[in-house]
mmCIF file of the C-alpha atoms, coordinates in Angstrom:
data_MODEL
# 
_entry.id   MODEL 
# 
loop_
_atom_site.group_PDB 
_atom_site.id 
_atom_site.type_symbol 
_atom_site.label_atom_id 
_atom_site.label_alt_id 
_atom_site.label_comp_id 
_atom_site.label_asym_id 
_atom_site.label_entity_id 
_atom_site.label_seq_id 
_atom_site.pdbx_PDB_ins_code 
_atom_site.Cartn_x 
_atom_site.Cartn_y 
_atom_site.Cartn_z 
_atom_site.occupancy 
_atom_site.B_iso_or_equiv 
_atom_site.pdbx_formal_charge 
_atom_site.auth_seq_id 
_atom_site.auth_comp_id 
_atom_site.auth_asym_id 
_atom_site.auth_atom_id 
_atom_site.pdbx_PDB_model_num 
ATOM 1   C CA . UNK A 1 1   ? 176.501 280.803 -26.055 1.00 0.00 ? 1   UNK A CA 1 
ATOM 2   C CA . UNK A 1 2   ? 175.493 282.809 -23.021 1.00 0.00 ? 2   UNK A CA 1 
ATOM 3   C CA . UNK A 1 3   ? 173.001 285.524 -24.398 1.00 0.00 ? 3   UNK A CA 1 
ATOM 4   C CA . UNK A 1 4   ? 171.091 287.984 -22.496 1.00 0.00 ? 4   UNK A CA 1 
ATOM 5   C CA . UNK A 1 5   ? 168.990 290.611 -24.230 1.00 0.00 ? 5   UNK A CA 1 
ATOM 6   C CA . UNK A 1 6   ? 167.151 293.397 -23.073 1.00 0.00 ? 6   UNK A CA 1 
ATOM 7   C CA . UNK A 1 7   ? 164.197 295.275 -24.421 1.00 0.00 ? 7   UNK A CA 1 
ATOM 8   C CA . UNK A 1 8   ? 161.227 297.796 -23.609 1.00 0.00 ? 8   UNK A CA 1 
ATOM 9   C CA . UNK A 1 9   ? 163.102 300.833 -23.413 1.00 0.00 ? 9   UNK A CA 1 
ATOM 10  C CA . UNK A 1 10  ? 161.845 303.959 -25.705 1.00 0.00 ? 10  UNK A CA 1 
ATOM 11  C CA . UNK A 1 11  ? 160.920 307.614 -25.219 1.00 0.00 ? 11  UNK A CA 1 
ATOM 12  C CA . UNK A 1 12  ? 158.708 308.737 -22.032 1.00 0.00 ? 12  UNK A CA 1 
ATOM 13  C CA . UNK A 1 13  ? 157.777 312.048 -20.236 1.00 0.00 ? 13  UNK A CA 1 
ATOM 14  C CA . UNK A 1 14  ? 158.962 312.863 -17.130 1.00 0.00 ? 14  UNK A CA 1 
ATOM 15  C CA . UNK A 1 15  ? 156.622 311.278 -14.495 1.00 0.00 ? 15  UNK A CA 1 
ATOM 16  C CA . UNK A 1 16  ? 155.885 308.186 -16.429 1.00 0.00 ? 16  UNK A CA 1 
ATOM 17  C CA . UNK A 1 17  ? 156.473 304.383 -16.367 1.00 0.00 ? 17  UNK A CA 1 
ATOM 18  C CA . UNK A 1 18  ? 158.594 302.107 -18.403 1.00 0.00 ? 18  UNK A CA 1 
ATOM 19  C CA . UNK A 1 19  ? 158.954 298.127 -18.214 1.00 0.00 ? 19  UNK A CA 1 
ATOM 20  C CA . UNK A 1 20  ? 162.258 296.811 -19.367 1.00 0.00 ? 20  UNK A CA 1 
ATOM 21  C CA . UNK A 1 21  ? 162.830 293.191 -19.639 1.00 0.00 ? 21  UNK A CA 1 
ATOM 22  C CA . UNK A 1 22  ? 165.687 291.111 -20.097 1.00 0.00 ? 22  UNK A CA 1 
ATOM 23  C CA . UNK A 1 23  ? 165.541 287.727 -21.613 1.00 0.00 ? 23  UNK A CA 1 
ATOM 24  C CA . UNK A 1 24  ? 168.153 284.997 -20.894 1.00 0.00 ? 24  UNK A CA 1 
ATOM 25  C CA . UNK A 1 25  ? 169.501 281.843 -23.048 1.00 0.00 ? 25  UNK A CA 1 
ATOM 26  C CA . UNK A 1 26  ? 172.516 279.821 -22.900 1.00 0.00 ? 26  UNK A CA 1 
ATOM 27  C CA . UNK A 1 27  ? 172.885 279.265 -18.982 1.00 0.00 ? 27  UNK A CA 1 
ATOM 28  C CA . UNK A 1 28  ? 170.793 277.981 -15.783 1.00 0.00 ? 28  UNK A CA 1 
ATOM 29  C CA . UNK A 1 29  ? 168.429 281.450 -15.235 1.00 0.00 ? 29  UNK A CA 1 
ATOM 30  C CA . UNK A 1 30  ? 167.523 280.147 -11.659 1.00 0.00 ? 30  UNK A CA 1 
ATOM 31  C CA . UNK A 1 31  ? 171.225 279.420 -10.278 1.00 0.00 ? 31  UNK A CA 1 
ATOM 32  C CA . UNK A 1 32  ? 172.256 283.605 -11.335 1.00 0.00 ? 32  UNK A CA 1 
ATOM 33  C CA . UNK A 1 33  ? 171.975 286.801 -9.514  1.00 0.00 ? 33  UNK A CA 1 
ATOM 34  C CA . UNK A 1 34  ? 170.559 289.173 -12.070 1.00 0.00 ? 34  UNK A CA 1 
ATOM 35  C CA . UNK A 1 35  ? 171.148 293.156 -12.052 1.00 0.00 ? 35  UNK A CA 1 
ATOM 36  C CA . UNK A 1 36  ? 170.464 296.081 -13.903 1.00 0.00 ? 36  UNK A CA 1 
ATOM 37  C CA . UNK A 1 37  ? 172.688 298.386 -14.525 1.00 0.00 ? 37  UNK A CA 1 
ATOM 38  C CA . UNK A 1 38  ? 172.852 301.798 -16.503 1.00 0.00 ? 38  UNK A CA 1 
ATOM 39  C CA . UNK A 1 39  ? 174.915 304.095 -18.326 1.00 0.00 ? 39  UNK A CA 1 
ATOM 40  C CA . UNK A 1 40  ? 174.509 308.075 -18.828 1.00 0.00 ? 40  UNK A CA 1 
ATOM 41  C CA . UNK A 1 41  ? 176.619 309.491 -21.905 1.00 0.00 ? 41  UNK A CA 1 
ATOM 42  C CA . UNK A 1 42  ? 180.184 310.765 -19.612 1.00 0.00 ? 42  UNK A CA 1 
ATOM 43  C CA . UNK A 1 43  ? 179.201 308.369 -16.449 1.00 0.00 ? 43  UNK A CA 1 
ATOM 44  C CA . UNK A 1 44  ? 180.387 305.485 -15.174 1.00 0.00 ? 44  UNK A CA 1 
ATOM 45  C CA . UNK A 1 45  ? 178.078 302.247 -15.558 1.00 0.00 ? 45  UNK A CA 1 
ATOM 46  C CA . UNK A 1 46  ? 175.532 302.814 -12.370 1.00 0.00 ? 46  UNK A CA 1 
ATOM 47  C CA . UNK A 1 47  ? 174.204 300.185 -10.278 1.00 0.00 ? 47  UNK A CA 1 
ATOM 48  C CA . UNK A 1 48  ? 170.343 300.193 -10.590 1.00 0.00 ? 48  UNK A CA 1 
ATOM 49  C CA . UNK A 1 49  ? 169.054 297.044 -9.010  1.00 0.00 ? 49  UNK A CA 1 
ATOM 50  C CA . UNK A 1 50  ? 169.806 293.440 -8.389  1.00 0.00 ? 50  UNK A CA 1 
ATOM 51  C CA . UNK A 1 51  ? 167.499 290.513 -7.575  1.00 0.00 ? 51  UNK A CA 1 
ATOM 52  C CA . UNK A 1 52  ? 169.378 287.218 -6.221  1.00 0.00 ? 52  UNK A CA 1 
ATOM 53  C CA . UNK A 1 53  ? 168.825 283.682 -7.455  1.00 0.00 ? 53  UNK A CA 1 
ATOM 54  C CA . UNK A 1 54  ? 167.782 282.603 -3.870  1.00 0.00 ? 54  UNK A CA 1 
ATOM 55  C CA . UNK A 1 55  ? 164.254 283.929 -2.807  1.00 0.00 ? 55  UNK A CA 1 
ATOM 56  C CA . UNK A 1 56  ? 165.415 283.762 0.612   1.00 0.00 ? 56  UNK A CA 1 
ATOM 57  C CA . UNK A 1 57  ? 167.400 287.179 -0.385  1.00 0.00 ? 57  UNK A CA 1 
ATOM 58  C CA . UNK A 1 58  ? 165.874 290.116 -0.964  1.00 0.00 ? 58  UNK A CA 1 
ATOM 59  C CA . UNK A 1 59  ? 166.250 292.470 -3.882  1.00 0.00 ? 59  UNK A CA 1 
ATOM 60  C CA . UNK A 1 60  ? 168.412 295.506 -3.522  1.00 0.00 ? 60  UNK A CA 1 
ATOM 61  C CA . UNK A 1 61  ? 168.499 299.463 -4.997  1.00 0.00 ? 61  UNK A CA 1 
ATOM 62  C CA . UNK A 1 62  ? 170.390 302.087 -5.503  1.00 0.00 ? 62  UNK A CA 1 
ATOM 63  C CA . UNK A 1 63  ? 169.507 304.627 -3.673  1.00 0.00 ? 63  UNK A CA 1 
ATOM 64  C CA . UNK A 1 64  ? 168.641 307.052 -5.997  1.00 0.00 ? 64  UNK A CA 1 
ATOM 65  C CA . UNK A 1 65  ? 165.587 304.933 -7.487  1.00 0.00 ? 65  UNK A CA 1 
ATOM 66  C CA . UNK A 1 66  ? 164.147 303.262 -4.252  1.00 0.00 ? 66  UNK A CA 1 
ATOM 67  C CA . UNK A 1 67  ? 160.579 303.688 -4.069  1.00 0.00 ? 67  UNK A CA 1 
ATOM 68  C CA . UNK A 1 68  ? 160.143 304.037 -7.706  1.00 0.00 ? 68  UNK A CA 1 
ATOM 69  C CA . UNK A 1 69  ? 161.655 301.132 -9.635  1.00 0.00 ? 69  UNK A CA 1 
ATOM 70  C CA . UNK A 1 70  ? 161.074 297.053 -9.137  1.00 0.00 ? 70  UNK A CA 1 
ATOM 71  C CA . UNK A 1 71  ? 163.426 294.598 -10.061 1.00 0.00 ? 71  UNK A CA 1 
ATOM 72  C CA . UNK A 1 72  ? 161.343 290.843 -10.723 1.00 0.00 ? 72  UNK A CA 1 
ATOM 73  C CA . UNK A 1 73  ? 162.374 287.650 -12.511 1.00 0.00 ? 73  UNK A CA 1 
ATOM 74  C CA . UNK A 1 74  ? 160.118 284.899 -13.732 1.00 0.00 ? 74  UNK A CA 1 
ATOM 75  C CA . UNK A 1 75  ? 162.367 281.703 -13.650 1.00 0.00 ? 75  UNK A CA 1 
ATOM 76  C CA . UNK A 1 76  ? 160.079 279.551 -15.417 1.00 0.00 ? 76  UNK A CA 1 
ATOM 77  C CA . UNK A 1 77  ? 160.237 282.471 -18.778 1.00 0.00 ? 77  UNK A CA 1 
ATOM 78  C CA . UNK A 1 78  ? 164.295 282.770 -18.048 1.00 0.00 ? 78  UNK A CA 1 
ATOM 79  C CA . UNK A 1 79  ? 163.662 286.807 -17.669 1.00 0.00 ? 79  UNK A CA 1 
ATOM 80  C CA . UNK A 1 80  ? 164.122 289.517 -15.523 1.00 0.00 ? 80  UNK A CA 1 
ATOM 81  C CA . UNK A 1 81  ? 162.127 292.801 -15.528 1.00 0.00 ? 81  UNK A CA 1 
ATOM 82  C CA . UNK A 1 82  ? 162.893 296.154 -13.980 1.00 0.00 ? 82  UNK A CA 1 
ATOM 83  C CA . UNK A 1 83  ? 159.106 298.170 -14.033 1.00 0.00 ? 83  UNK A CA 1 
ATOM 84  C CA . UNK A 1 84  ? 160.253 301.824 -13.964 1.00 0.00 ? 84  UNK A CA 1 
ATOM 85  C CA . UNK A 1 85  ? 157.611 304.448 -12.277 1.00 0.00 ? 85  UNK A CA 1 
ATOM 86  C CA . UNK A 1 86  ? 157.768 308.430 -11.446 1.00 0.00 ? 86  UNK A CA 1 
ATOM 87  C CA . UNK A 1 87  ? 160.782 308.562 -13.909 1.00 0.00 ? 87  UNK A CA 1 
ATOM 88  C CA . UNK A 1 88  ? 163.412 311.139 -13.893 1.00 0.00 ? 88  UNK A CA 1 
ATOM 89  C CA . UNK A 1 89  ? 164.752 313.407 -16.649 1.00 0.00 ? 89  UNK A CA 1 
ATOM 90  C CA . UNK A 1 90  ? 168.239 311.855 -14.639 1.00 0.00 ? 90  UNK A CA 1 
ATOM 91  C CA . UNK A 1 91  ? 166.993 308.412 -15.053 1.00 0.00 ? 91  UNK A CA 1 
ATOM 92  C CA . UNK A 1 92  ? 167.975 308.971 -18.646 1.00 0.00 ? 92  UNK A CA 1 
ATOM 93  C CA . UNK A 1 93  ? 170.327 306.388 -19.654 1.00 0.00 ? 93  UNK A CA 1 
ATOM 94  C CA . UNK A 1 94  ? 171.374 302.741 -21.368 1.00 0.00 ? 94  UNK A CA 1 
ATOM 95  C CA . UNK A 1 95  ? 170.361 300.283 -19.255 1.00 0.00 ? 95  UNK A CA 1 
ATOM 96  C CA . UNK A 1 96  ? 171.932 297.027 -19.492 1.00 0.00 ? 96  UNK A CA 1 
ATOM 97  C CA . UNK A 1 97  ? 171.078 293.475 -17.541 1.00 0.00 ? 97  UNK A CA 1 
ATOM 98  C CA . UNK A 1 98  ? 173.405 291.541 -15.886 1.00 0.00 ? 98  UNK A CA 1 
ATOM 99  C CA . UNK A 1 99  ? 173.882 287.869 -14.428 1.00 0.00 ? 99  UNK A CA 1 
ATOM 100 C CA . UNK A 1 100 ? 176.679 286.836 -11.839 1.00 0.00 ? 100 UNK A CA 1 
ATOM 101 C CA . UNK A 1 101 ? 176.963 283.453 -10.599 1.00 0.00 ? 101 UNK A CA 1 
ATOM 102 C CA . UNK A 1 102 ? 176.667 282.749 -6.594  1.00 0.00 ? 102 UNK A CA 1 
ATOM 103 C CA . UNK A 1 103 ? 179.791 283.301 -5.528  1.00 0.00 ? 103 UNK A CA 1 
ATOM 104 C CA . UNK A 1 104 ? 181.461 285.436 -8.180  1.00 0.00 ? 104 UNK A CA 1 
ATOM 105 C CA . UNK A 1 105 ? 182.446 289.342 -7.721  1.00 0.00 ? 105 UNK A CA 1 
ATOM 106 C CA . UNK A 1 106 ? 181.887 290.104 -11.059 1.00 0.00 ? 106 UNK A CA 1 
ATOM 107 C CA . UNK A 1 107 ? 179.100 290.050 -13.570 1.00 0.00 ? 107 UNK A CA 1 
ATOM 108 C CA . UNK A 1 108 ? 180.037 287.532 -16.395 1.00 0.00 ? 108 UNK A CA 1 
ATOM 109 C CA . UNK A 1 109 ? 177.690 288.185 -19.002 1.00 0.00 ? 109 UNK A CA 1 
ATOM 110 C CA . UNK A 1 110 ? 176.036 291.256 -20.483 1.00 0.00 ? 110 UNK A CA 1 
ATOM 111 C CA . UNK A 1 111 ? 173.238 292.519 -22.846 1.00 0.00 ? 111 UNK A CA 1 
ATOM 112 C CA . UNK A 1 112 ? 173.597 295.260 -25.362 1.00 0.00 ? 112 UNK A CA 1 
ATOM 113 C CA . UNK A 1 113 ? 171.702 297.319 -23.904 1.00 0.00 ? 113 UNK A CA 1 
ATOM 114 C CA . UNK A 1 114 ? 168.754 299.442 -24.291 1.00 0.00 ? 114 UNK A CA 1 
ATOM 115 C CA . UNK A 1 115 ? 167.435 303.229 -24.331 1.00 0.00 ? 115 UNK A CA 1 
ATOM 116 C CA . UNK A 1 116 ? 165.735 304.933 -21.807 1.00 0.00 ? 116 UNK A CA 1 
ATOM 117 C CA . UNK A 1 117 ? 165.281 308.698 -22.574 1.00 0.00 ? 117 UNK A CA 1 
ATOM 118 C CA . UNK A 1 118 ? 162.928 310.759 -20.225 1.00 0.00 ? 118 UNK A CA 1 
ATOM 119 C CA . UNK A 1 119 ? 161.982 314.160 -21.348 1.00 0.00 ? 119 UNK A CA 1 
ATOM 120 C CA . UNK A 1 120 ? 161.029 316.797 -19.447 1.00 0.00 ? 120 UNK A CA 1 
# 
């Protein structure tokens, strides 16, 4: 029953933004951790970002898109959002969302994903 769906990906030139959002049904939104996490053609799944149920925790980022990208989540709505800027021709992937419950070292439940293609 657990669904989570994502959305907002497309086609964009290097340099520009992109808002992906990920909607959530079937479980308590507030009491999750919720990630994003992406997936270039011959790559392993990548970390992106991850935003934890408590507020008192702050939201974390790989590396590679610190400074660019900005994981959010609007409880009352039951979605997350990752607002993409500056993008990469590497950024270039499927992005999927994620939700793992406190305590858990796994993400439970996925989305199918969605495209994110940056041209250069």
């Amino acid at each position: 029953q657990v669904q989570l769906v994502e959305s907002g990906g497309g086609l964009v030139q290097a340099g520009g933004s992109q808002r992906l959002s990920c909607a959530a049904s079937g479980l308590t939104f507030s009491t999750y951790s919720m990630a994003w996490f992406r997936q270039a053609p011959g790559q392993e799944r990548e970390f992106v970002a991850s935003i934890s149920w408590s507020r008192n925790t702050s939201p974390r980022y790989a590396d590679s898109v610190k400074g660019r990208f900005s994981i959010s989540r609007d409880n009352a709505k039951n979605r997350m959002y990752l607002q993409m800027n500056t993008l990469k021709p590497e950024d270039t992937a499927e992005y999927y969302c994620g939700a793992r419950y406190p305590g858990q070292t796994e993400y439970a439940y996925w989305g199918q994903g969605t495209q994110v293609t940056v041209s250069s």
